[in-house]
C-alpha positions in Angstrom: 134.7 100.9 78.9 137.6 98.7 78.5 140.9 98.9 79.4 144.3 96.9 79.0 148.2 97.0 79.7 150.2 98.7 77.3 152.6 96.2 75.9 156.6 97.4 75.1 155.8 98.3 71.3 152.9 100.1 69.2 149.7 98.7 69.1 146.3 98.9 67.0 142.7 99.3 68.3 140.6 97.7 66.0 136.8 97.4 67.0 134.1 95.4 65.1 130.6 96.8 65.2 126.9 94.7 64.4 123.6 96.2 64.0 121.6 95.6 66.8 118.0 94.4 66.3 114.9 95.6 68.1 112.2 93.9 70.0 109.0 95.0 70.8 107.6 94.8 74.3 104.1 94.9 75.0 102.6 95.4 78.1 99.4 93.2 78.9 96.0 95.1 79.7 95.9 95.6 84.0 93.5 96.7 85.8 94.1 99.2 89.3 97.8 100.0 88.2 99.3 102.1 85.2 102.4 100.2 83.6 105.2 102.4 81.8 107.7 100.8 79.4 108.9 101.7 75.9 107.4 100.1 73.0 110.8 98.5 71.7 114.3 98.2 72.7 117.5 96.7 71.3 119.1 93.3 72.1 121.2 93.7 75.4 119.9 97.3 76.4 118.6 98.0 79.5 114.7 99.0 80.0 113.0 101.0 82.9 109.8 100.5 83.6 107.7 102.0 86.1 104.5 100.4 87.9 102.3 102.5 90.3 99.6 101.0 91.6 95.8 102.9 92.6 95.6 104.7 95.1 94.6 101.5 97.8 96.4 99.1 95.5 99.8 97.1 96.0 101.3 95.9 93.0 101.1 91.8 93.4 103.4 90.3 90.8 105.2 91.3 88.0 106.7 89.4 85.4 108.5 89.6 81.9 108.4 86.9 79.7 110.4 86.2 76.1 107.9 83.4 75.3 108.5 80.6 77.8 111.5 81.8 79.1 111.3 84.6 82.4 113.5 87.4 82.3 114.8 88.3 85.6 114.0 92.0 86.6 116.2 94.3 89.2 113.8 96.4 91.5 115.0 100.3 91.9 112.5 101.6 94.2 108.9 101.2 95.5 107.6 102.4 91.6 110.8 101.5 89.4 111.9 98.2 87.3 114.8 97.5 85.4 115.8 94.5 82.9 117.8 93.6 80.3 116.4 93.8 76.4 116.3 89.8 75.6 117.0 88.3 72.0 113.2 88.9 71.2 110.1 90.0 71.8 108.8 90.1 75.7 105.4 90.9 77.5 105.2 92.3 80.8 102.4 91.6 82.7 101.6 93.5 86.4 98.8 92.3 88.5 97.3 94.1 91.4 95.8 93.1 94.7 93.6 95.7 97.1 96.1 96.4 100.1 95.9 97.8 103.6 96.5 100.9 104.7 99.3 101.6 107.5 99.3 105.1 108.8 102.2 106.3 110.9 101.2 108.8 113.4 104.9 110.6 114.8 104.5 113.1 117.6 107.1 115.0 119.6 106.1 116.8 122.9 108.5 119.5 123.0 107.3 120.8 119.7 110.6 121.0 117.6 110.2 118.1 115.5 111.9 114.6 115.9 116.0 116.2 115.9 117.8 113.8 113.8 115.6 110.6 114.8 113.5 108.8 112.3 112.2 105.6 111.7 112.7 103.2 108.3 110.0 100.7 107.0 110.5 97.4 105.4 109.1 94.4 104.4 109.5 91.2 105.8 110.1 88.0 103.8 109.3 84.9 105.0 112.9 83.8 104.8 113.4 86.8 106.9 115.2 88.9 105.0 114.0 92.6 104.7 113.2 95.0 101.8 113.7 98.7 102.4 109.8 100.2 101.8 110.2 104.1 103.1 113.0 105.6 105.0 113.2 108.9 106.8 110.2 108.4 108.5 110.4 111.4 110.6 109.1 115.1 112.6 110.6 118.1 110.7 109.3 120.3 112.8 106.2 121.2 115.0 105.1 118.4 117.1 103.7 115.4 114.7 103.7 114.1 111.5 101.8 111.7 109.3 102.7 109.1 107.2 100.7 106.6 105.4 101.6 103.9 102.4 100.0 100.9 101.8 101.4 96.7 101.8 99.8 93.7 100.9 97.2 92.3 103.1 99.8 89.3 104.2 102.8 91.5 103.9 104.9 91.6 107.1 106.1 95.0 108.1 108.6 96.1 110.6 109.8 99.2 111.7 113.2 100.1 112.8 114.8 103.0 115.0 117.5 105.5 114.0 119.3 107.8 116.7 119.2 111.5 116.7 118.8 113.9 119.3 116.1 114.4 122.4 114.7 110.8 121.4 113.1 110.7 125.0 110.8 113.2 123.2 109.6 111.2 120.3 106.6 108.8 120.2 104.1 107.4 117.3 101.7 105.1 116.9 101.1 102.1 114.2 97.7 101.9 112.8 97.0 99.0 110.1 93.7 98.8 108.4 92.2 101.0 110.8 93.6 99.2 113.9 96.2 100.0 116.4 99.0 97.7 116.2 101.7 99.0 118.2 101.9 101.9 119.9 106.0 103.5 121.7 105.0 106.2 124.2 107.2 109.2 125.1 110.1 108.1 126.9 110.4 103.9 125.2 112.9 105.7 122.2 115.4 107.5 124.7 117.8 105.0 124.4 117.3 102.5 121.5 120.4 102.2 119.1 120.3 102.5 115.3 118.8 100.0 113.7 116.4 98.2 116.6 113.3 96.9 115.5 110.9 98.9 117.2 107.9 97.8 116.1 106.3 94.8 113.8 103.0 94.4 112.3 102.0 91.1 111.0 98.9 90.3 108.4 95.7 90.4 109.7 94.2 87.9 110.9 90.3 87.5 110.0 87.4 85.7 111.4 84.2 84.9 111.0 80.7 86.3 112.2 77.5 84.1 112.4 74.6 85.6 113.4 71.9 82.7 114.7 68.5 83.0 113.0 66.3 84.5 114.7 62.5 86.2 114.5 60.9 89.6 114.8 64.2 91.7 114.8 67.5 91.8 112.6 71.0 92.0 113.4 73.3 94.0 110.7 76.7 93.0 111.2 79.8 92.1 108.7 80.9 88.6 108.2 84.1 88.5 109.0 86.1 91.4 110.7 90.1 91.1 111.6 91.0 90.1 115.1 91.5 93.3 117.5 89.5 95.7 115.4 85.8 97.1 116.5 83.1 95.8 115.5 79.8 97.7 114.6 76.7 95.6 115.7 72.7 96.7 114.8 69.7 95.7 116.0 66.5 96.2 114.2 63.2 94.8 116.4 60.6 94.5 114.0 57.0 97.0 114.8 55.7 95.6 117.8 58.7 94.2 119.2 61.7 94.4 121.3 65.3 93.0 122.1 64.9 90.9 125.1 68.6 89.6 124.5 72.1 89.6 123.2 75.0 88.0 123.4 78.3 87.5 121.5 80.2 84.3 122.4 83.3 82.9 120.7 83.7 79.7 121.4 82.0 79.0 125.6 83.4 82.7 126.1 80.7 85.5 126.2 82.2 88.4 124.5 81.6 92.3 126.4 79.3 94.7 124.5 79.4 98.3 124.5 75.5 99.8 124.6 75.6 102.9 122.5 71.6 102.8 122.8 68.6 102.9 120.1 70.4 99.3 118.7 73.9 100.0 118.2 76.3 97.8 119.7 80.4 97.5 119.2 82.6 94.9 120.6 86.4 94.0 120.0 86.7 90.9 117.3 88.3 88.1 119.3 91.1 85.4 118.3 88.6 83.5 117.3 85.2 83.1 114.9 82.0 84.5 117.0 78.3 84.1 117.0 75.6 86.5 117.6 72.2 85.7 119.2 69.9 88.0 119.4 66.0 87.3 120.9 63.2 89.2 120.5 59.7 89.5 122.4 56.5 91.3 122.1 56.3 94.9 123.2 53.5 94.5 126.0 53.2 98.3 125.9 51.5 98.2 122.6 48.4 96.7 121.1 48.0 96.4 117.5 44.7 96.3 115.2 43.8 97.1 112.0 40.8 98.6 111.2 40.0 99.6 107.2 43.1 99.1 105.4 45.3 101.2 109.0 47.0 100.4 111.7 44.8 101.5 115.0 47.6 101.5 117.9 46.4 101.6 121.8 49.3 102.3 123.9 48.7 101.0 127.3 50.6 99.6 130.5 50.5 102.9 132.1 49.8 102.6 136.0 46.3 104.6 136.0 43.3 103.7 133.8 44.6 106.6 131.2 45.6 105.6 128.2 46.7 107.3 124.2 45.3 105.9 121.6 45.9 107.1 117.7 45.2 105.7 114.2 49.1 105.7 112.1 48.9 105.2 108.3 51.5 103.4 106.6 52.3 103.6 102.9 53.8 101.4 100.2 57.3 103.0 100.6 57.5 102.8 104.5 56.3 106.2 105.3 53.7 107.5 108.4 51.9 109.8 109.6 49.7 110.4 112.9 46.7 111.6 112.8 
C-alpha cells in the first residue's frame, strides 16, 4: 500500500513490475522435533515455519542460513517462526535438547475457580529481559487446575500475578523436574498487584554421588541427583551378610536418612556433592556349609539349645527352594 498527496493538476500511475525468482528452502534432518516450512518461496516473501518439539523436548536453537550469511527470524509464539525469503537458497536447521518438566498445580478453596486471577509464565534472559511462555494460567472453575509445559534445563522461569476477584482464595504450587520449587498458600495472593513476580524457578542445580567401595553388600544409588530433590538409596547385603552401617556425608556434614526398612533408604540431595558408606558384617545368626554341590544352612543364636536346620538349593539363574 502506498499513498501520496494529490498535486493541483492530473496525474498518472504508472507501476513497473519484475518476475520474482524462487528459492528453495530445505530443512536439515532433526531428530526429537518435527520442522514445517514450504519447500520454496520468492525473493522478499515472508515464510512461516513451525517447530514443535517431542513431547519432553525444548527446541534448543534454530537457525536459517543463505550460505554464510544468517537470516534473522521473528518468533510468533511458543511453535511459530517467521522470516523473510532471501535472494537464494536457505537451510534451516532446528536442534533439540531433553527439557524439564514444570507442572503448575492451581487450587481454590471456595470451589468456584480462580474469578478473574491468573498467573503468566516467562522466560528469563540473562540480560534479564523476559519472554512471554503461557499466559492465562488459571481456575475456571471447580477448585484446581493443572498446568504443565516444559523449558530448558538452564532456562530461568518466573511467574507473575494478575488481579481478579477473591484472590485470598487462590493458591498453587511450582513443581520442576519433580521438585517443589515454590509453593504461595491460601491467603499470600489477597493483595498482590498485577504484574508481581510471585514466584521464580532457577536451573537445577546437580551434584554428585560417590558411593565408597565397599565388600559383601551393594549400594544402588544415581550419580548425580539435583539439589533439594529425594533421593532413593538401596542396600543389597550379600547371602550371609548384613548392614552394620550407613552414612551419607557431604562434605564433614552427616546427612539424615529416612529407614523405609528391607534396604531402602531416601534422603534430601544437599548443596553439595555427597558420599555414601556403607559397611557390612557377617550374619552371626547363620552358618553356612556346603555339602554335595548345596548349600546346608544351620540357623542358630537362639537362647535354648534348639535350633532349624535345612538344606536350600540354588540354581544357575538365582532361584531356591527348601527342602
Amino acid at each position: 500500500t502506498y499513498t501520496f498527496r494529490m498535486p493541483d493538476g492530473d496525474v498518472t500511475v504508472k507501476a513497473t513490475f519484475m518476475q520474482l525468482e524462487s528459492h528453495d528452502i530445505t530443512v536439515e534432518a532433526t531428530e526429537n522435533l518435527t520442522v514445517t516450512a514450504p519447500e520454496s518461496a520468492y525473493h522478499t516473501h515472508k515464510v512461516t515455519m513451525t517447530v514443535i518439539p517431542d513431547e519432553g523436548y525444548v527446541l534448543k536453537s534454530l537457525t536459517v542460513m543463505q550460505g554464510e550469511t544468517e537470516v534473522e527470524i521473528t518468533q510468533v509464539d511458543d511453535t511459530t517462526y517467521t522470516f523473510r525469503m532471501p535472494d537464494g537458497d536457505v537451510v534451516i536447521t532446528a536442534i533439540a535438547e531433553e527439557g524439564e518438566q514444570i507442572v503448575l498445580e492451581l487450587m481454590d478453596s471456595y470451589g468456584d475457580g480462580w474469578n478473574g486471577n491468573y498467573l503468566s509464565v516467562y522466560l528469563e534472559a540473562a540480560d534479564g529481559t523476559e519472554t512471554l511462555l503461557q499466559d492465562d494460567i488459571t481456575v475456571p472453575s471447580g477448585s484446581e487446575a493443572t498446568y504443565t509445559f516444559w523449558v530448558s534445563g538452564t532456562a530461568t522461569v518466573v511467574f507473575r500475578w494478575n488481579q481478579g476477584s477473591y484472590a485470598e482464595e487462590c493458591s498453587f504450587t511450582v513443581v520442576r523436574d519433580g521438585i517443589v520449587v515454590h509453593e504461595a498458600a491460601e491467603g499470600m495472593l489477597e493483595e498482590v498487584e498485577t504484574g508481581t513476580l510471585v514466584a521464580r524457578s532457577e536451573p537445577l542445580v546437580f551434584r554428585e554421588i560417590t558411593v565408597e567401595e565397599t565388600e559383601n553388600g551393594t549400594v544402588v544409588i544415581p550419580e548425580m541427583a539435583p539439589e533439594g530433590s529425594n533421593v532413593d538409596l538401596e542396600i543389597i547385603p550379600a547371602i550371609g551378610y548384613n548392614l552394620s552401617s550407613l552414612i551419607v556425608t557431604c562434605g564433614t556434614r552427616e546427612i539424615e536418612l529416612e529407614d523405609h526398612l528391607n534396604g531402602q533408604y531416601t534422603f534430601t540431595m544437599p548443596a553439595g556433592n555427597v558420599t555414601v558408606i556403607a559397611q557390612f558384617e557377617e550374619d552371626t545368626h547363620v552358618a553356612q556349609h556346603e555339602k554335595d554341590g548345596y548349600e546346608l544352612i544351620w540357623y542358630t543364636g537362639f537362647e535354648t539349645n534348639e535350633s532349624m536346620s535345612g538344606i536350600m538349593r540354588w540354581d544357575e539363574n538365582g532361584d531356591d527352594s527348601n527342602w
